[in-house]
Each structure stands twice: as C-alpha cells, then as structure tokens.
N, C-alpha and C positions, 0 to 999 in steps of 0.2 A: 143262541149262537150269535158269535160279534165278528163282524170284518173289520179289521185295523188297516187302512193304507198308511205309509209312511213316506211322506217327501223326501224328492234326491236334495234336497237342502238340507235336512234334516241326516239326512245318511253322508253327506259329504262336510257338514258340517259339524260332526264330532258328537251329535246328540241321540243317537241310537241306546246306547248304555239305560235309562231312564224306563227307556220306552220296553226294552225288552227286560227289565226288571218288571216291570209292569204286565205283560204278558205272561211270564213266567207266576206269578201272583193269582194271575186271575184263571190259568189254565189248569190248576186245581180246582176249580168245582164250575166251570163253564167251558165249554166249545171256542175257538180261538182261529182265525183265517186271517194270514196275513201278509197286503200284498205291499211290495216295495216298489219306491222310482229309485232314480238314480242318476236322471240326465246329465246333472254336473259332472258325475264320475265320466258320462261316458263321454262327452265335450271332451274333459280334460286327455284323458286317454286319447283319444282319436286325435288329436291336434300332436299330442307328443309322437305321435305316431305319422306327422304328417298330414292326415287328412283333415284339412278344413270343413268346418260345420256350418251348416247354412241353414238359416232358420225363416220362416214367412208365416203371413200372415193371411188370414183366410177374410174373406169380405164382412162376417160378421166380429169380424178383431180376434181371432181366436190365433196364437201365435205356436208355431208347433215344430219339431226339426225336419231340414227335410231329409228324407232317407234313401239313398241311390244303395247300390248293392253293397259298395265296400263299407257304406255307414254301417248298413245294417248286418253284415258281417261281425264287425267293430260292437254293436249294441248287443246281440246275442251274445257276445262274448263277455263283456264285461257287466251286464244285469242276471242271464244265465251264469255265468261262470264266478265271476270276482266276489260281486253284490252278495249274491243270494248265498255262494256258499261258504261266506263269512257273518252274515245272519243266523243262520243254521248253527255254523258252530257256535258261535255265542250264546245261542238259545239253549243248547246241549250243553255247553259248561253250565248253564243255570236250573239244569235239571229236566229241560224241557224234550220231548221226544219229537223233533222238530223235523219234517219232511222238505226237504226243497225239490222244487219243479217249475218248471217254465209253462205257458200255456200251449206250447207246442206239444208235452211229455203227456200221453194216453189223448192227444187231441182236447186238452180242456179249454182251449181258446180258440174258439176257430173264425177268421176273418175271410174280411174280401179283398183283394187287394183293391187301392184304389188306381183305374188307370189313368184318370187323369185330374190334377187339382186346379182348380183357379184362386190364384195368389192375387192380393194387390201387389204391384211394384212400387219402386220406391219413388216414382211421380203418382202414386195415388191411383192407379188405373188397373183394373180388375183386366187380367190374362191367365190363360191356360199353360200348363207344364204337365211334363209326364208325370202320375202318380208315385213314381220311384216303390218302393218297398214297405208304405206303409198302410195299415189297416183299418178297418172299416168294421167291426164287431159285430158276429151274425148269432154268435150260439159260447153259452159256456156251456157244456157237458157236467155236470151236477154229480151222477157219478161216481166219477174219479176222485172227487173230495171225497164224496160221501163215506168210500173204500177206505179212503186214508184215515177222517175224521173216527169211523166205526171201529177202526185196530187200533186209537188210541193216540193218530199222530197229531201235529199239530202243522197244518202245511204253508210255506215260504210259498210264495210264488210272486216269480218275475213276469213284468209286460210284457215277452214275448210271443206272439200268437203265429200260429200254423194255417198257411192261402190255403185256398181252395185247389191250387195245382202243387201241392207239398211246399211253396217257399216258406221262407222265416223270415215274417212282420212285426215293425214294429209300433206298437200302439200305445193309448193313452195309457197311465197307470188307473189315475182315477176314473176314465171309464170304466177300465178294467175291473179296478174294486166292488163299482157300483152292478159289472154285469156280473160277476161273482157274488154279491150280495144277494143281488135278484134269484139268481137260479139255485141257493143253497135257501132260499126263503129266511134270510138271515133278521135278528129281532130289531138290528142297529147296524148302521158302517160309521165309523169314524176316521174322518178325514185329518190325518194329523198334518201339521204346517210350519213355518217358522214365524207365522202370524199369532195374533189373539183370536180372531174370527176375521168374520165380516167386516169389514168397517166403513161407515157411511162416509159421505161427501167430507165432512167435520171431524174425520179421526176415530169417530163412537163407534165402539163395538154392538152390530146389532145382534141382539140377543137370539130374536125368534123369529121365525118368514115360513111362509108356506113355499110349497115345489112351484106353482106360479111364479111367485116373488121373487126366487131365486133366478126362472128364466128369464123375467123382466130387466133384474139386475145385471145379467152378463155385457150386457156393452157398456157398464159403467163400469167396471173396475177392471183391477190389470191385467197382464198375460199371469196367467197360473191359477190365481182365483176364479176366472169366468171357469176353467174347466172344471173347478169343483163344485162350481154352485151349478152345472151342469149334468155333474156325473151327481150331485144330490137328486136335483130331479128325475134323473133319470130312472134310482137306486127306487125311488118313493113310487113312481107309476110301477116298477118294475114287482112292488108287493112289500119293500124293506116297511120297518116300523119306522122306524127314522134316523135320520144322519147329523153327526156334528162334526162340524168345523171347528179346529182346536189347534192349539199349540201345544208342538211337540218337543219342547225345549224347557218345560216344566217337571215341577215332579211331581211323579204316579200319574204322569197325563194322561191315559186311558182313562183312568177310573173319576178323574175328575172332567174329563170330557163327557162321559156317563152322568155325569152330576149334574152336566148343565154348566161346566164352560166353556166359554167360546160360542159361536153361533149353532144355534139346531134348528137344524129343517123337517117342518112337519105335514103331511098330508093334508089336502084341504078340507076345512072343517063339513 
C-alpha cells in the first residue's frame, strides 16, 4: 500500500492529469491513498472573495497560513468541496473507484486546536497570537480507510481535520499524508512537488538522507520543503518504509518516484 500527497502547485498549476494517470495504472494491482493540497487554490478564492490571507512564520522558519474562522470556512470549502471533488471525478473517468472525504468524514483526522501561536514579526521578534482555527494532529483513525480500502475504493482525502470541540481545522497536507501513512502502516508515501527533490546549497539534487538528515536539513531550505522533509520524518518514526520526494510534473511520476527519483528518505541504518 502507497500514499501519494500531491501539491497545491501541482493541482493549481495544471499538472494533475499525469499524476492521476498514474494512479489509475498502479490501482490495478496495489492499494492507492491519496491526499491533496491545494493552498494556491484556496489564496486565490479567498482573495476573490475579499478575504485577505495572512501568512507567518513560526521561529523555527516554518511558514504556514493563518487561519481565523472565515479563512477556514473558505479552506473547507474549497479543498473539501472544489479540490477533492474534481480529483474524484477525474479519477472515475479513468476507471478508478475513487472515494473522496475530508479528515473530518467518520472522524479520520482528528486535531487539536492550536490556542495560541508564536510568530516571528516582521522586526524579527518572536510574539504570541491567537491559534485561529488551525491544527495540531493527534490521531488518524485507520479504520475508516481501512472500510473503504476493503470494498474496493481508492480514497481522496483533503487536509481538513475535525477539533476536539467539533470545529473544522485546517492542517498541514504533508503532515497529514505522513500521519495517514503511519496509521495505515503504509510500505512508501510519496511526496509529489514542483521540484526535482531535495536540492543542496549548489542546486544538486540530493539523492538519499536518512529521517535525521532531513530534520537537520529543515532550517536550510525554503517555506514548503522544510515541511516535507518533516512530514518525511515523521512518516519514517511513524513505521512507513520510506518516502520520496519527487516531481510531480513528469511523466508516470509515481512510478518513477518508486524507482528512485527525486530524493528518498530512509530509516536509520
């Protein structure tokens, strides 16, 4: 069994077709889990919509949106609703028996809210804000896939996750994959990207790193990569076999991310 994440780069930037050919391929004779971002989409939306999107940065550089209630209103709506169930169909024109659900739907995400974050500001000086509406990842329910994966389906799921007092949070994607990796004891996640991998200080794609190496790596490189070399490690403690970091702009990019392109993260020896 494989977890595919897919970048809201990759979904807002015209390159899904590829990827979900690819799926459809491989979902004849293996197990298939696949979760999407989308945050371009939802920026965009919400802005056309008026609402301004604010983004900060967390003291260890981790860059993330922040989310008051109308955001995350606005995010349920367009990764539950727009995203996910025009993945689905796409995957059902291609033959695929394709389930979409949010991590809200049978409680498969369940978060904390956070109540309070500390941002740097833009003079460089770590301060406190309300937590707004976003999540904190305590449990996926295993389950719920399990249900779906056994009758045959192949299931979509969006970042959205369900507080502990019923609200709708919204969380990382690639955590997200990696805690879904974890809890279906999945054999691989594959991080798909608009990048090649990794790439060191000098532009070189690095090949191979252990789950260490990856949490070493997160304050050198940019907002979007430190979470996935995060949500790698996490995936790899969490029981995965291993994760690769790929580009999802190629073709049959799953099955050559399987092969060994792009960056893969492996358990330490």
């Amino acid at each position: 069994m494989i977890v595919v994440k897919v970048g809201g780069s990759l979904v807002h930037g015209g390159f899904l077709g590829s990827i979900l050919d690819d799926i459809a391929r491989m979902s004849k004779d293996r197990k298939v889990v696949l979760v999407h971002g989308g945050g371009a989409v939802v920026t965009e939306v919400a802005e056309r919509m008026g609402v301004k999107q604010q983004f900060v940065t967390s003291p260890t550089g981790i860059r993330s949106r922040y989310t008051d209630k109308e955001t995350a209103g606005i995010f349920a709506m367009v990764m539950a609703g727009r995203i996910n169930t025009e993945i689905v169909a796409s995957l059902r024109a291609r033959g695929v028996d394709a389930f979409g659900l949010s991590g809200v739907d049978g409680g498969l995400i369940l978060a904390e809210r956070k109540k309070r974050l500390v941002v740097i500001d833009e003079k460089g000086r770590k301060r406190a804000i309300d937590g707004g509406y976003t999540g904190r990842i305590v449990e996926v329910r295993p389950h719920v896939l399990e249900v779906l994966i056994g009758s045959g389906f192949t299931p979509v799921i969006s970042p959205v996750a369900i507080g502990q007092e019923g609200e709708v949070l919204n969380v990382d994607a690639d955590r997200a994959a990696a805690y879904v990796a974890s809890a279906i004891k999945a054999e691989a996640l594959v991080l798909l990207t608009n990048v090649a991998g990794l790439l060191d200080e000098r532009g070189a794609l690095v090949k191979e790193l252990t789950a260490t190496d990856a949490r070493d790596r997160m304050k050198k490189v940019g907002p979007g990569m430190d979470k996935k070399l995060l949500a790698a490690a996490e995936a790899l403690e969490g029981g995965v076999g291993k994760v690769m970091i790929s580009d999802g702009r190629i073709e049959s990019p799953i099955g050559r991310a399987l092969e060994g392109a792009g960056t893969v993260v492996r358990r330490e020896n």
